[in-house]
mmCIF file as gemmi writes it, N, C-alpha and C atoms, coordinates in Angstrom:
data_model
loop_
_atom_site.group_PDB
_atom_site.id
_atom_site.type_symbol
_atom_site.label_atom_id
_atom_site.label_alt_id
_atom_site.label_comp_id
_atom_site.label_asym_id
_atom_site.label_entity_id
_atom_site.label_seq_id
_atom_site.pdbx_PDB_ins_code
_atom_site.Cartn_x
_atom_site.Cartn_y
_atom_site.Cartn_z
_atom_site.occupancy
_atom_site.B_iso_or_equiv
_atom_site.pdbx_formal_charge
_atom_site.auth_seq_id
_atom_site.auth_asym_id
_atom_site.pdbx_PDB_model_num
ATOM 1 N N . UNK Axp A 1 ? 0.831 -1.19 0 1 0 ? 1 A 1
ATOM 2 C CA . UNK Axp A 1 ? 0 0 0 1 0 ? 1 A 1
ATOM 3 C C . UNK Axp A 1 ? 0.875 1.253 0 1 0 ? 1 A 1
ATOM 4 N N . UNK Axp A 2 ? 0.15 2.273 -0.958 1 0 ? 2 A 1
ATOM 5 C CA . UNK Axp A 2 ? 1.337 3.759 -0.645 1 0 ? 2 A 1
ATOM 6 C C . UNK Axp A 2 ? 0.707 4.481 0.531 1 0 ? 2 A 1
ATOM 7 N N . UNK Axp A 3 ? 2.115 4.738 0.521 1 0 ? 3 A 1
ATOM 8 C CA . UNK Axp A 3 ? 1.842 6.204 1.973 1 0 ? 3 A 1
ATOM 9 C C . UNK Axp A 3 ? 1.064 7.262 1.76 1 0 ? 3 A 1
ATOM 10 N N . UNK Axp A 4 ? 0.136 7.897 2.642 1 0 ? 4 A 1
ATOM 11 C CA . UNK Axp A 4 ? -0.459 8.587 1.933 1 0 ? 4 A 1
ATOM 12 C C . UNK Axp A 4 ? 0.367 9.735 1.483 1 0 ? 4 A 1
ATOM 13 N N . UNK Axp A 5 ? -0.033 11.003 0.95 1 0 ? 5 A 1
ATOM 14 C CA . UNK Axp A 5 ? 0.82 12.207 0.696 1 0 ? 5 A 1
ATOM 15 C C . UNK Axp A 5 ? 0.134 13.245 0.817 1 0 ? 5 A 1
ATOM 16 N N . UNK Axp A 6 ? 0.665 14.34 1.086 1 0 ? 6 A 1
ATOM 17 C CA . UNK Axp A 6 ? 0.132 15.744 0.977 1 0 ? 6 A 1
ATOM 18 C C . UNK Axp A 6 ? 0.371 16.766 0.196 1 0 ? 6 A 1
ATOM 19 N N . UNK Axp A 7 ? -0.383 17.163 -0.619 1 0 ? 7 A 1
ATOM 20 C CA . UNK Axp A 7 ? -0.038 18.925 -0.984 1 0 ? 7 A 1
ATOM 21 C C . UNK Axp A 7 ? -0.259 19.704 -0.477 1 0 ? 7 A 1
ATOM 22 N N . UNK Axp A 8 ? 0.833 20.754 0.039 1 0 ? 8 A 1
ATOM 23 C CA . UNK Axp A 8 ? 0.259 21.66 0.808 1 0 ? 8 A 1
ATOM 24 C C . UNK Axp A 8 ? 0.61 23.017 -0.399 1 0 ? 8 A 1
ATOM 25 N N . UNK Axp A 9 ? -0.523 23.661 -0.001 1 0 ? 9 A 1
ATOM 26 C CA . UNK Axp A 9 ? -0.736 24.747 -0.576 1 0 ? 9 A 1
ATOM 27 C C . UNK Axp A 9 ? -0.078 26.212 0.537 1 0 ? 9 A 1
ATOM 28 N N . UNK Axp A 10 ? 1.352 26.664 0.15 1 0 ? 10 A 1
ATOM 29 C CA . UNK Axp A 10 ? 2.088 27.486 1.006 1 0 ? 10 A 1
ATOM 30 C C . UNK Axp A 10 ? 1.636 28.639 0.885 1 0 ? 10 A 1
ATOM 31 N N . UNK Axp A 11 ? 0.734 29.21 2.175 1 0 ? 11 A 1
ATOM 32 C CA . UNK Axp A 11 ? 0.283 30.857 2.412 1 0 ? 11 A 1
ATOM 33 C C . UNK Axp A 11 ? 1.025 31.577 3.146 1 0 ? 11 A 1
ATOM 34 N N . UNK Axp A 12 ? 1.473 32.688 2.36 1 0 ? 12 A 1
ATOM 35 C CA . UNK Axp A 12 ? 2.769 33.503 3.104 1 0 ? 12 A 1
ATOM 36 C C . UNK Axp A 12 ? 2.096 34.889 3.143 1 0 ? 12 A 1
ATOM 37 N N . UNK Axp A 13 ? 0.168 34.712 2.692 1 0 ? 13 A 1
ATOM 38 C CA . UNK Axp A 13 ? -0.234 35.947 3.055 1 0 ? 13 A 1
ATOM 39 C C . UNK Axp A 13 ? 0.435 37.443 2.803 1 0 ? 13 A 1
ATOM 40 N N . UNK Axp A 14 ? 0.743 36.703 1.386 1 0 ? 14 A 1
ATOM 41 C CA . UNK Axp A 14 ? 0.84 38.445 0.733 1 0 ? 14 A 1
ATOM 42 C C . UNK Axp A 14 ? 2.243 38.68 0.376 1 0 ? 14 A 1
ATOM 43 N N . UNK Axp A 15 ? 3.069 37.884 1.542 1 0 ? 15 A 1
ATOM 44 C CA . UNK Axp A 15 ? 4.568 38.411 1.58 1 0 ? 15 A 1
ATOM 45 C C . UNK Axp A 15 ? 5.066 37.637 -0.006 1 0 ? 15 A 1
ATOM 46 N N . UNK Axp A 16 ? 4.213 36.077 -0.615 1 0 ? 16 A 1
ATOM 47 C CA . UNK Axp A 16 ? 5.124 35.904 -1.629 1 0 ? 16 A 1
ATOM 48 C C . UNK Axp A 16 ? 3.928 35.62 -1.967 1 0 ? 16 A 1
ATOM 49 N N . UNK Axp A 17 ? 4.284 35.162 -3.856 1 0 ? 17 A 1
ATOM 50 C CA . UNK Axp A 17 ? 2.651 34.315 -4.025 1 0 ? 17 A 1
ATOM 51 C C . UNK Axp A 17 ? 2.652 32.748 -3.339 1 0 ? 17 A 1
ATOM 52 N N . UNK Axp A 18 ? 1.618 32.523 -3.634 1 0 ? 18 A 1
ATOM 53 C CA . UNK Axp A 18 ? 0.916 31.229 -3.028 1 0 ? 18 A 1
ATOM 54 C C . UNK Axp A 18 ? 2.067 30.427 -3.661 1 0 ? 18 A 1
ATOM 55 N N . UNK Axp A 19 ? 2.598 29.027 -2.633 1 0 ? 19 A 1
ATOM 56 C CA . UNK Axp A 19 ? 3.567 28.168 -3.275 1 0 ? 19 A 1
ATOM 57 C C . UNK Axp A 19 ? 3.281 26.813 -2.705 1 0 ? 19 A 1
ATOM 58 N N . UNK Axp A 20 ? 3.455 25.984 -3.469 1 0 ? 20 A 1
ATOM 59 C CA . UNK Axp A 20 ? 2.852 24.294 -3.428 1 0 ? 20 A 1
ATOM 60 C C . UNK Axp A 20 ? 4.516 22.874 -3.432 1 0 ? 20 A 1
ATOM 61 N N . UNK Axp A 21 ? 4.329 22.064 -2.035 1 0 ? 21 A 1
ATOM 62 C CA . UNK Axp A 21 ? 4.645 21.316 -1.849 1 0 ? 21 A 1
ATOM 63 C C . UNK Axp A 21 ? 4.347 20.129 -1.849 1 0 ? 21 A 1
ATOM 64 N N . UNK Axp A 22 ? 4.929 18.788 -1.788 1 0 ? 22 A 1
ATOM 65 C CA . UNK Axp A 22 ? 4.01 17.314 -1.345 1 0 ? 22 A 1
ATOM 66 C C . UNK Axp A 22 ? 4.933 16.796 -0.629 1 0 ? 22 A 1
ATOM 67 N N . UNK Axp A 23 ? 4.38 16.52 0.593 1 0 ? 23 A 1
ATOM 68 C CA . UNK Axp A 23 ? 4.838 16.163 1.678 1 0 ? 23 A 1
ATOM 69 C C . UNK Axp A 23 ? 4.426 14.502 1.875 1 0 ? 23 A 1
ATOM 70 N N . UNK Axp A 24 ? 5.125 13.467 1.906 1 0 ? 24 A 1
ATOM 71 C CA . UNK Axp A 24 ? 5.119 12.271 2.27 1 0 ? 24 A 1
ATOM 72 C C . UNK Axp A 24 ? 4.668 11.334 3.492 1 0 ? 24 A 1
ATOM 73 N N . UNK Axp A 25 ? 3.624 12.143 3.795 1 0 ? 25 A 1
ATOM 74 C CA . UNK Axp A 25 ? 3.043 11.586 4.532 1 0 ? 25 A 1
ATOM 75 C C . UNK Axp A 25 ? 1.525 12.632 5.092 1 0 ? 25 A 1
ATOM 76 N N . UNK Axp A 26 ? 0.942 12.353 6.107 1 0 ? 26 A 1
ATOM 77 C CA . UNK Axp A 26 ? -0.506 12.463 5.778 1 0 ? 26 A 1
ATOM 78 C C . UNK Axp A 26 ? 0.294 13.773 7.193 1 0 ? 26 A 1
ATOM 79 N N . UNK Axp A 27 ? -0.413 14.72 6.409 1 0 ? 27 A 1
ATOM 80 C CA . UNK Axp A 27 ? -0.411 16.044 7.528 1 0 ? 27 A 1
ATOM 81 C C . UNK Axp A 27 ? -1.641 17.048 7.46 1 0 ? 27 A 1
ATOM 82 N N . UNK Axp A 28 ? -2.935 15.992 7.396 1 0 ? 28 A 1
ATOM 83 C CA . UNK Axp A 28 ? -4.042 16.975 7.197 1 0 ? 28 A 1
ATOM 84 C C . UNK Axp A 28 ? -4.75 17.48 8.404 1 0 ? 28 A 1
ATOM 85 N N . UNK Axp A 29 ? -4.142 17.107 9.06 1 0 ? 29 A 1
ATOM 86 C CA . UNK Axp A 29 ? -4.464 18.06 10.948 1 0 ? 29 A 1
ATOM 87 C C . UNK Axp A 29 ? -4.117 19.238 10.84 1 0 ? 29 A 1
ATOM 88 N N . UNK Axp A 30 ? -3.022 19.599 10.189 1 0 ? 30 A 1
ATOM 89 C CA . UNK Axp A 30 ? -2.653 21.021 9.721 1 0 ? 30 A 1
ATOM 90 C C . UNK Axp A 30 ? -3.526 21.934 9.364 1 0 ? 30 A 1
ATOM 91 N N . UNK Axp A 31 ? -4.626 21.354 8.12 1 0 ? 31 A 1
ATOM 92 C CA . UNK Axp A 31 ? -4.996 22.409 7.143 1 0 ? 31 A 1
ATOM 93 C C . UNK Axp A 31 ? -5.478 23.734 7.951 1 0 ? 31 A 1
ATOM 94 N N . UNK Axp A 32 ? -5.255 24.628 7.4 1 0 ? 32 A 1
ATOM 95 C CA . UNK Axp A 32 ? -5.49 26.115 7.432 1 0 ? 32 A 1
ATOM 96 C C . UNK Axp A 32 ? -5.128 26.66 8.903 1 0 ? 32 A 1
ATOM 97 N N . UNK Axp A 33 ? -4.138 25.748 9.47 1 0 ? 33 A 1
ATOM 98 C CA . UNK Axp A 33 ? -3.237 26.347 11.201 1 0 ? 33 A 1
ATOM 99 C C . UNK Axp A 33 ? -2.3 27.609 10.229 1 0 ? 33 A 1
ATOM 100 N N . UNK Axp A 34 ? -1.709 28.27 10.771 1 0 ? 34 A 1
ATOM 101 C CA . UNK Axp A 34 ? -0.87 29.717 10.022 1 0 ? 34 A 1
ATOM 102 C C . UNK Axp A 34 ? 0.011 30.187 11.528 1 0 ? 34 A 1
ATOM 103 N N . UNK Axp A 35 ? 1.623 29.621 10.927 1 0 ? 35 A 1
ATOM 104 C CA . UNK Axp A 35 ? 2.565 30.507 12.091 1 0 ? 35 A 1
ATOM 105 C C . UNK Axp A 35 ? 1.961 31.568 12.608 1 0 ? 35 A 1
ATOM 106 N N . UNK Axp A 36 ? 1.697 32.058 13.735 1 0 ? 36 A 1
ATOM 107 C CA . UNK Axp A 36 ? 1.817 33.41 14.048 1 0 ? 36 A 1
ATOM 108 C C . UNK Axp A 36 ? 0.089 34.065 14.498 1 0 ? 36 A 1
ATOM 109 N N . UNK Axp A 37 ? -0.586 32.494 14.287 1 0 ? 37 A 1
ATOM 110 C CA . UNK Axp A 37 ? -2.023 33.025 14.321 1 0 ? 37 A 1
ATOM 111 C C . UNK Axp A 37 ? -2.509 32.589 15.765 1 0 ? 37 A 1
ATOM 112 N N . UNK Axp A 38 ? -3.737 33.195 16.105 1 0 ? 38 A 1
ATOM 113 C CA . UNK Axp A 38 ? -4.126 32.656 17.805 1 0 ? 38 A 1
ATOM 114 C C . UNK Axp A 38 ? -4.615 31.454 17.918 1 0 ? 38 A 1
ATOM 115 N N . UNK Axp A 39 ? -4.873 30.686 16.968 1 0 ? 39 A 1
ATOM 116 C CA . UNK Axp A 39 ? -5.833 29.664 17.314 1 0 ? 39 A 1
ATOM 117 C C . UNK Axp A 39 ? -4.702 28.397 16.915 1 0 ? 39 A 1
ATOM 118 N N . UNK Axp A 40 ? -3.127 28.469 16.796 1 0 ? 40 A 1
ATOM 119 C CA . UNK Axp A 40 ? -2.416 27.555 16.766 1 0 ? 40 A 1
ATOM 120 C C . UNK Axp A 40 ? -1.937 27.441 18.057 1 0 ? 40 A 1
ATOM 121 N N . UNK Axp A 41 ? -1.598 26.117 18.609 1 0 ? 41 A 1
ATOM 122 C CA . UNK Axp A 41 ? -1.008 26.003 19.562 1 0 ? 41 A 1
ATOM 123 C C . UNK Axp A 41 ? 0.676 25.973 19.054 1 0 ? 41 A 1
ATOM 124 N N . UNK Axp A 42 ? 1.664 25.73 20.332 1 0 ? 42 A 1
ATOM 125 C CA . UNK Axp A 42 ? 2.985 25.819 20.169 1 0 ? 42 A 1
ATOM 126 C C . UNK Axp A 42 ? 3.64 24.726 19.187 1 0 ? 42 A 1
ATOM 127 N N . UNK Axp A 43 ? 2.933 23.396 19.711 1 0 ? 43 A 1
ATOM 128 C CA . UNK Axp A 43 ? 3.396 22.047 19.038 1 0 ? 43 A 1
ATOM 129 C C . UNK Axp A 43 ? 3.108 22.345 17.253 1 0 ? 43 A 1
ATOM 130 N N . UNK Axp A 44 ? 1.95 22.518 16.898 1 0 ? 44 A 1
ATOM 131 C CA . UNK Axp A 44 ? 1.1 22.591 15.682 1 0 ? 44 A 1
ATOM 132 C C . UNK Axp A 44 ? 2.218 24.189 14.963 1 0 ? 44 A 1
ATOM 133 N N . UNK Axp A 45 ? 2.361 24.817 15.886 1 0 ? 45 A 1
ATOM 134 C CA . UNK Axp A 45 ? 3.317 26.148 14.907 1 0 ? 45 A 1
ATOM 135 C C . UNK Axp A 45 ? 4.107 25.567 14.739 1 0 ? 45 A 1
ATOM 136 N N . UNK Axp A 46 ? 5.172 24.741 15.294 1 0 ? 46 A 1
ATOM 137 C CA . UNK Axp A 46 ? 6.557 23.907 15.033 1 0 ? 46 A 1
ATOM 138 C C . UNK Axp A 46 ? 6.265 23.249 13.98 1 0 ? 46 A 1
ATOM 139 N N . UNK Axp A 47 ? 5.095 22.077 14.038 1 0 ? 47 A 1
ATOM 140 C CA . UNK Axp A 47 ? 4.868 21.097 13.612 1 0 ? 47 A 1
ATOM 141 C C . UNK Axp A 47 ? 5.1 21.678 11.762 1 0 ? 47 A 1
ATOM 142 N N . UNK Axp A 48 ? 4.27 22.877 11.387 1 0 ? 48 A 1
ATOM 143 C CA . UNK Axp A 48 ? 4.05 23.889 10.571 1 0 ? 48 A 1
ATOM 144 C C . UNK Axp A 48 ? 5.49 23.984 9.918 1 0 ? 48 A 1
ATOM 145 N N . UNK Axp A 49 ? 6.301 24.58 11.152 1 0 ? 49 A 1
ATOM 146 C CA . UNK Axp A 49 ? 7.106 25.33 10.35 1 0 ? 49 A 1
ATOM 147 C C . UNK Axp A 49 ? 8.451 23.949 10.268 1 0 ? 49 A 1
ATOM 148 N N . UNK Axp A 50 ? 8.317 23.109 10.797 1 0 ? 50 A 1
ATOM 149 C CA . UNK Axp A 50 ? 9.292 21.499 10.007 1 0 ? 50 A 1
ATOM 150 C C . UNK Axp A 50 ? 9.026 21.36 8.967 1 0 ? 50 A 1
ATOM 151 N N . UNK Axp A 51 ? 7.53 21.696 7.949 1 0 ? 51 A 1
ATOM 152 C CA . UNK Axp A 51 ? 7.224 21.284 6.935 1 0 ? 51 A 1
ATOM 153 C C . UNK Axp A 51 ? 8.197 21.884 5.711 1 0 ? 51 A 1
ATOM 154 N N . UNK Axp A 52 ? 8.359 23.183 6.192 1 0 ? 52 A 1
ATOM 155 C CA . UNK Axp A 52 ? 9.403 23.848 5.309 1 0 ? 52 A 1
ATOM 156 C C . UNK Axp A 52 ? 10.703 24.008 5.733 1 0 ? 52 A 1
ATOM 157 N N . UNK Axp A 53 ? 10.887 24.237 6.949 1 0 ? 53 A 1
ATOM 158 C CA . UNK Axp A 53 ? 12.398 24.861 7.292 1 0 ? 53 A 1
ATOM 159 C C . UNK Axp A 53 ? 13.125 23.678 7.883 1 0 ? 53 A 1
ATOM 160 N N . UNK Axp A 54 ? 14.201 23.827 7.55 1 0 ? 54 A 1
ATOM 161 C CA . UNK Axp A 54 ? 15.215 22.283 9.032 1 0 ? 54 A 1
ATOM 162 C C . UNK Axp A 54 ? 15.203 23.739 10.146 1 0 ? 54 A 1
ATOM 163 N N . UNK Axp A 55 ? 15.765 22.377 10.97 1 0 ? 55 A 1
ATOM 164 C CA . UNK Axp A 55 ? 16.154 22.987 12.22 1 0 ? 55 A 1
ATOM 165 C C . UNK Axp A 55 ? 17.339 24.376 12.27 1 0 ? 55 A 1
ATOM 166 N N . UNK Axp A 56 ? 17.789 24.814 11.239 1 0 ? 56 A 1
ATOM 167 C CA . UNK Axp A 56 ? 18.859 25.739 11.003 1 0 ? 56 A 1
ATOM 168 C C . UNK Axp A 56 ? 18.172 26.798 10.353 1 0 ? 56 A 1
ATOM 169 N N . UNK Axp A 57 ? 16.33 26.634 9.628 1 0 ? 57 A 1
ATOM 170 C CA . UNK Axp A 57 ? 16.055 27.986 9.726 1 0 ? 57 A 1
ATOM 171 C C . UNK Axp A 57 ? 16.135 27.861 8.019 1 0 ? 57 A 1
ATOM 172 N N . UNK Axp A 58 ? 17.094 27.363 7.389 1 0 ? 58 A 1
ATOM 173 C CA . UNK Axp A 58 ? 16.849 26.594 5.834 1 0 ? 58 A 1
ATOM 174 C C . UNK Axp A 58 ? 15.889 26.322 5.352 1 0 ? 58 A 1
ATOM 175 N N . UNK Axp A 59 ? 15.544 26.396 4.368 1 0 ? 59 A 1
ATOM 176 C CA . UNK Axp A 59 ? 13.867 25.593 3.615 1 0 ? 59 A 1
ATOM 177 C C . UNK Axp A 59 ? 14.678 24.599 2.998 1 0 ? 59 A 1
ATOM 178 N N . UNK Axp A 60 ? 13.603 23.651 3.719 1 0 ? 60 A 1
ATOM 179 C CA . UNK Axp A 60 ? 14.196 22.212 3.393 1 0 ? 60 A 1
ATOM 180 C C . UNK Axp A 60 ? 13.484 21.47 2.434 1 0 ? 60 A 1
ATOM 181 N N . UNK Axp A 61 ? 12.343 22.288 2.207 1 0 ? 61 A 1
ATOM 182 C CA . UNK Axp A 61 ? 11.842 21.613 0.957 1 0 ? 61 A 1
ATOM 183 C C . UNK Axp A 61 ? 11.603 22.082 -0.403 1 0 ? 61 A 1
ATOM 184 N N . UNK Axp A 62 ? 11.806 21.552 -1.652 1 0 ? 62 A 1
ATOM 185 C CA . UNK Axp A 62 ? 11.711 22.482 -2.525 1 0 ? 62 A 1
ATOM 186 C C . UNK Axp A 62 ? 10.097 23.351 -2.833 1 0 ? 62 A 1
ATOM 187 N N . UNK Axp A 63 ? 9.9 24.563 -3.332 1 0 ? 63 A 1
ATOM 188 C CA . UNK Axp A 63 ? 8.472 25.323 -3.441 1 0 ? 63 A 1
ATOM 189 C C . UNK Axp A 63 ? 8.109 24.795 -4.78 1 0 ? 63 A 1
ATOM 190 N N . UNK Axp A 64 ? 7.409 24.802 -5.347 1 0 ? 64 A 1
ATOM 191 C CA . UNK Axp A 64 ? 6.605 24.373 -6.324 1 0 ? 64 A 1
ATOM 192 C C . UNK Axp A 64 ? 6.002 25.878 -6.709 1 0 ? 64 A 1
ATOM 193 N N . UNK Axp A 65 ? 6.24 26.443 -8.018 1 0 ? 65 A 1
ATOM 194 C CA . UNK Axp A 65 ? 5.225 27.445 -8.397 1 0 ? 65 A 1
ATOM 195 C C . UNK Axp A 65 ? 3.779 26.749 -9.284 1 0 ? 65 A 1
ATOM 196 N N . UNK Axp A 66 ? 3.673 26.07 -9.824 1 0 ? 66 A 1
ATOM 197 C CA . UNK Axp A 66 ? 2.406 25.288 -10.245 1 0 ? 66 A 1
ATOM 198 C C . UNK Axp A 66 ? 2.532 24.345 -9.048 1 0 ? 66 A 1
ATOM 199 N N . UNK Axp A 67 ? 0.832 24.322 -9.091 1 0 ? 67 A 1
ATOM 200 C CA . UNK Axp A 67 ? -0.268 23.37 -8.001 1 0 ? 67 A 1
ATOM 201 C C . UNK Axp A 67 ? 0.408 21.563 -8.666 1 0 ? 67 A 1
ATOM 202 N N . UNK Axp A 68 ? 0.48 21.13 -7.984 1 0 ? 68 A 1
ATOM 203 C CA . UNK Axp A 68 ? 1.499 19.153 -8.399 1 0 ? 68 A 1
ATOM 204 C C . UNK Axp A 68 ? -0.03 18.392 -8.737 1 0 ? 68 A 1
ATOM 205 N N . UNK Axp A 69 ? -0.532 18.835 -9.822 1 0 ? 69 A 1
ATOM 206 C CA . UNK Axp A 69 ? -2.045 18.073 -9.925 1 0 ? 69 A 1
ATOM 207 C C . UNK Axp A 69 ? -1.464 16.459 -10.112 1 0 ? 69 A 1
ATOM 208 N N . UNK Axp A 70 ? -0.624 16.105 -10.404 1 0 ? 70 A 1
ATOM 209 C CA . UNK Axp A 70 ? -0.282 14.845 -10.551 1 0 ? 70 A 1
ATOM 210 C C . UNK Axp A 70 ? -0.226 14.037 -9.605 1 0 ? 70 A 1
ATOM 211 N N . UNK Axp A 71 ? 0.126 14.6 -8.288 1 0 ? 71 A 1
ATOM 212 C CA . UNK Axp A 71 ? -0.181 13.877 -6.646 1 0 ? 71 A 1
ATOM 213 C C . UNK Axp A 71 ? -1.335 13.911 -6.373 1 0 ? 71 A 1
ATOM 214 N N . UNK Axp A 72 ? -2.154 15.066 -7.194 1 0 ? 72 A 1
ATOM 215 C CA . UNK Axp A 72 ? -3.546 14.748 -6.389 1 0 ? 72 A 1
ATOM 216 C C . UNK Axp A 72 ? -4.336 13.259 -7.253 1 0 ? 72 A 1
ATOM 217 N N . UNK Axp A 73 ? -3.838 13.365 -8.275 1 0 ? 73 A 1
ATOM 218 C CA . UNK Axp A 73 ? -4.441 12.406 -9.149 1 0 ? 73 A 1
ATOM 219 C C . UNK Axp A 73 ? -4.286 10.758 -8.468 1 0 ? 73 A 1
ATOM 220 N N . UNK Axp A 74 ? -2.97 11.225 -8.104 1 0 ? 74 A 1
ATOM 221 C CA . UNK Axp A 74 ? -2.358 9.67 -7.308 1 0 ? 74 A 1
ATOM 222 C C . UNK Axp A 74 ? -3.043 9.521 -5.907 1 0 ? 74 A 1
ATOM 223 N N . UNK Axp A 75 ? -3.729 10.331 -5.523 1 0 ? 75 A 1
ATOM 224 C CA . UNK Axp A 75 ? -4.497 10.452 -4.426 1 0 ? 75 A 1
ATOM 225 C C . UNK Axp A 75 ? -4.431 11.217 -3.186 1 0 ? 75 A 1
ATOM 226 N N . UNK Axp A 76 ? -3.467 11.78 -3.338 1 0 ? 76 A 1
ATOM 227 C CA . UNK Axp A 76 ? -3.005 12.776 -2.349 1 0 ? 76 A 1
ATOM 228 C C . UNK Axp A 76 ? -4.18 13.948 -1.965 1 0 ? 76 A 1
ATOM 229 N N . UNK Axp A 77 ? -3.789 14.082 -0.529 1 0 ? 77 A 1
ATOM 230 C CA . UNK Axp A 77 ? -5.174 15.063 0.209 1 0 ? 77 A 1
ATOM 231 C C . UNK Axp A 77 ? -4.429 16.614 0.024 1 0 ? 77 A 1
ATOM 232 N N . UNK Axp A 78 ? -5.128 18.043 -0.165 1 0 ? 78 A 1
ATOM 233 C CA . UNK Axp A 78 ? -4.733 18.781 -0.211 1 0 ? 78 A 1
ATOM 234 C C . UNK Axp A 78 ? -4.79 19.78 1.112 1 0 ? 78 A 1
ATOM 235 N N . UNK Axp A 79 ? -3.963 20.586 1.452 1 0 ? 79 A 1
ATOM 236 C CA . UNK Axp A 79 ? -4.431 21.346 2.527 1 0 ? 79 A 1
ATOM 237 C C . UNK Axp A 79 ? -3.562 22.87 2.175 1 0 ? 79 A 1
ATOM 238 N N . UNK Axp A 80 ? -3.916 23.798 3.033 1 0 ? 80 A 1
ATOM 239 C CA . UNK Axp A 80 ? -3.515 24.845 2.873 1 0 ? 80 A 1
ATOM 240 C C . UNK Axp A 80 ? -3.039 25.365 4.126 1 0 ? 80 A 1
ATOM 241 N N . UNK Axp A 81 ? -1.735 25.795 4.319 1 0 ? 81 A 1
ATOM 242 C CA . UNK Axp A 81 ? -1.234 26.098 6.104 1 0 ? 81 A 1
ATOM 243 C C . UNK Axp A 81 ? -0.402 27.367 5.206 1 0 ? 81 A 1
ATOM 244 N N . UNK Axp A 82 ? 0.193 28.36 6.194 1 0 ? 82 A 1
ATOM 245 C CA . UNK Axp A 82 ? 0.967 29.22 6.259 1 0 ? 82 A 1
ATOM 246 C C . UNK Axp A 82 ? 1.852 29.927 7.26 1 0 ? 82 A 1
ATOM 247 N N . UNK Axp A 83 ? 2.044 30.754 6.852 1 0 ? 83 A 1
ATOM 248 C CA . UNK Axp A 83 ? 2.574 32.06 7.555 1 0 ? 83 A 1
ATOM 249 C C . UNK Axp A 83 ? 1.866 33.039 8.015 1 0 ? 83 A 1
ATOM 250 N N . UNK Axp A 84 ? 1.745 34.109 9.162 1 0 ? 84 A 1
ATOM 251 C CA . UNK Axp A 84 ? 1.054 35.406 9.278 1 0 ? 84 A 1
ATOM 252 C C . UNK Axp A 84 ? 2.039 36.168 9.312 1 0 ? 84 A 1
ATOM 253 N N . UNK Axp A 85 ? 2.496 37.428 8.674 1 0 ? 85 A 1
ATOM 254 C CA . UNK Axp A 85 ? 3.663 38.276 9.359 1 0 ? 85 A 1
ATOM 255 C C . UNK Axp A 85 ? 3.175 38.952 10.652 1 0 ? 85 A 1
């Protein structure tokens, strides 16, 4: 059986345009949590910001400027998380 996967749809709220990842495994507890917002807890902002950055603050994953319709086809769930400045 495959793992599931994710696209996440990257909201940086203005600061860049909208940018798209697929993440290898199922992170749809996420959808629509946003660094910096009140209704995330501490774990879930971390959790957030591993998706993109290593531990050094690096983006560790590559951005995608087109949406990866090809993961969704393969079955992948979509979600949308971000940034707030």
């Amino acid at each position: 059986m495959k793992k599931k996967k994710t696209v996440v749809i990257w909201d940086s709220c203005g600061i860049e345009t909208l940018k798209f990842f697929v993440v290898n495994r199922d992170v749809s507890r996420l959808d629509g949590k946003y660094v910096n917002s009140s209704d995330i807890s501490d774990d879930e902002q971390q959790e957030v910001s591993n998706l993109v950055y290593d531990e050094n603050g690096k983006q560790a994953v590559p951005m995608l400027n087109q949406f990866p319709v090809d993961a969704v086809r393969d079955g992948a769930t979509v979600i949308v998380c971000g940034f707030l400045p």
